[in-house]
N, C-alpha and C positions, 0 to 999 in steps of 0.2 A: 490445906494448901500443900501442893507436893514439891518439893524445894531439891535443886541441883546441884553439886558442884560443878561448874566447867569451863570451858574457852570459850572466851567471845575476841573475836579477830579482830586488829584493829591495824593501821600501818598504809604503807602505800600501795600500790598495784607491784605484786612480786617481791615484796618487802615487807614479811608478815609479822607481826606483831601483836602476841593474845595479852588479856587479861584473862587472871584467872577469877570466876567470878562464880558468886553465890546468888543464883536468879531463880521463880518461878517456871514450872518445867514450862508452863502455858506461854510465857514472853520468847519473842524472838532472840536469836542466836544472837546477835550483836543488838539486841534492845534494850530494854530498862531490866536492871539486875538490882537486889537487896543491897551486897556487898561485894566491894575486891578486896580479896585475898590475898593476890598474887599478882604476878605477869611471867611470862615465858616467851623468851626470845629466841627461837630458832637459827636466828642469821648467827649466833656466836657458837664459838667453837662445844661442842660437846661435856669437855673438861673446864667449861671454863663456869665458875661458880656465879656469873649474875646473870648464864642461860637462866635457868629458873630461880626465882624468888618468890618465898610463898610463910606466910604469916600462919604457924603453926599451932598457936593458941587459938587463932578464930577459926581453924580448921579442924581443929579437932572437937571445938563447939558447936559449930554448924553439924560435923558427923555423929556427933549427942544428942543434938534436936532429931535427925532423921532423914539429912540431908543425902544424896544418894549423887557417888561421884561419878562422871565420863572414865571410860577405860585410859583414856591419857591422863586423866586428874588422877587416874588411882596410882599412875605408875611415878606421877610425881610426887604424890601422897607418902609412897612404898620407900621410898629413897629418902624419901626427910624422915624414915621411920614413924611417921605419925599412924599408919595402916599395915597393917602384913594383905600384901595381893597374895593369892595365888596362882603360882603355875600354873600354866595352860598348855595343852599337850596335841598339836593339830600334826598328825601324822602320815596328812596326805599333803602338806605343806612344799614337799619334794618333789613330788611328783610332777611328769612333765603331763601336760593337757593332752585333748586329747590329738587335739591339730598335730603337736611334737611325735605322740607313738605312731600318728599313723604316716609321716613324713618317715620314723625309724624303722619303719616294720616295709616300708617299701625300697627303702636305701639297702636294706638286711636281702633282700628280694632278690633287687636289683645286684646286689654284690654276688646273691646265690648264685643267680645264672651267669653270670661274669666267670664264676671259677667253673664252674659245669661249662660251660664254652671252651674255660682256657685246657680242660681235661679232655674234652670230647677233639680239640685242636691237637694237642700233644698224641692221643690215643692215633689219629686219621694221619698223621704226618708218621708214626712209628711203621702206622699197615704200610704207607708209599712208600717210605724211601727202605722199610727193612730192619732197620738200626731200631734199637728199642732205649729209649730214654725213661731212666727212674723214674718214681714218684715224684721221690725230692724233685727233678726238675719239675714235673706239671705243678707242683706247690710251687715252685721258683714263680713259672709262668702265672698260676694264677694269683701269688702276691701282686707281681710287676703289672695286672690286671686290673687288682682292684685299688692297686696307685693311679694308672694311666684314668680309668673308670670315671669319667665328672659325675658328680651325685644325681645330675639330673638327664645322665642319656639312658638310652633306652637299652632291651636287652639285646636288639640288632646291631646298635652301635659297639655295647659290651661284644659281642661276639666276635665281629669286625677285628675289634684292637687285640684281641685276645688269637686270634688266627695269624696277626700280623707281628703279634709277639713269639710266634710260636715258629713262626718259619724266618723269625730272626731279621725283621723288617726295622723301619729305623725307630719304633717305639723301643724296641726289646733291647738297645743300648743301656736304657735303663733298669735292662734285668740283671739279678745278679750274677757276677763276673765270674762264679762255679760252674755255671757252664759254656763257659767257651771252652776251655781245656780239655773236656770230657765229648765234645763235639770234633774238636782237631783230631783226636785221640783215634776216635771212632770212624772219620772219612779217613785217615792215615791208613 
């Protein structure tokens, strides 16, 4: 017979309350179990010492017969020192899915052509009016771009805002204030 240690849930609806329990792997999760060992409390605080309570002599006898604990019975196990668990090392754990990259790889996209807009705007307003504006300002411009930019317009809207920052429309109040004085400068 191949024997368990683990949680069998017991408590109200959203008010969950285990025993920790020594059952046949074949018996249901909340059915007929050999022995409790324990219980664990979730509703109490983390620190607080009768979350888990667990009988460490019949657990460490049960683990002598050949009993084989749940990944949460080991980590209660691991902390009453009755077991050494080992670390586990999942290193794709961080990573965002894949919904996430391709939501960021189109946001990155979108921000590209936003600043190629707000340069290609700065380059077409130097040929008209004559006056040649720095780098630094089309980088000005295309910061104030990829602020004004909502994550979810398009690159015609990007362009739009990026033309209307450039010829100093009422988006480009929010550009920075290095270049007003360098524009005075320049029509003077």
């Amino acid at each position: 017979m191949a024997v368990a240690i683990r949680l069998s849930r017991g408590g109200a609806k959203k008010r969950p309350y285990y025993r920790i329990v020594v059952s046949d792997v074949r018996s249901p999760r909340d059915g007929k179990y050999l022995e409790q060992i324990g219980t664990y409390n979730p509703m109490l605080a983390k620190d607080d010492p009768a979350r888990v309570s667990l009988n460490e002599d019949r657990a460490r006898y049960w683990l002598g017969v050949g009993a084989k604990p749940s990944d949460r019975v080991l980590r209660f196990l691991d902390a009453a020192g009755v077991v050494e668990r080992a670390p586990r090392n999942n290193p794709k754990k961080g990573e965002p899915g894949e919904a996430a990259r391709e939501r960021a790889e189109e946001k990155a996209a979108k921000l590209a052509e936003a600043e190629e807009a707000a340069k290609a705007a700065v380059e077409a307003e130097n040929d008209a009016t004559g006056s040649v504006k720095s780098d630094e300002t089309a980088e000005a411009v295309a910061d104030a771009v990829a602020e004004e930019v909502p994550s979810d317009a398009d690159a015609s809207e990007a362009a739009a805002i990026a033309e209307e920052i450039a010829e100093g429309g009422p988006a480009a109040e929010e550009a920075p204030a290095e270049e007003a004085p360098a524009e005075e400068q320049s029509e003077g």
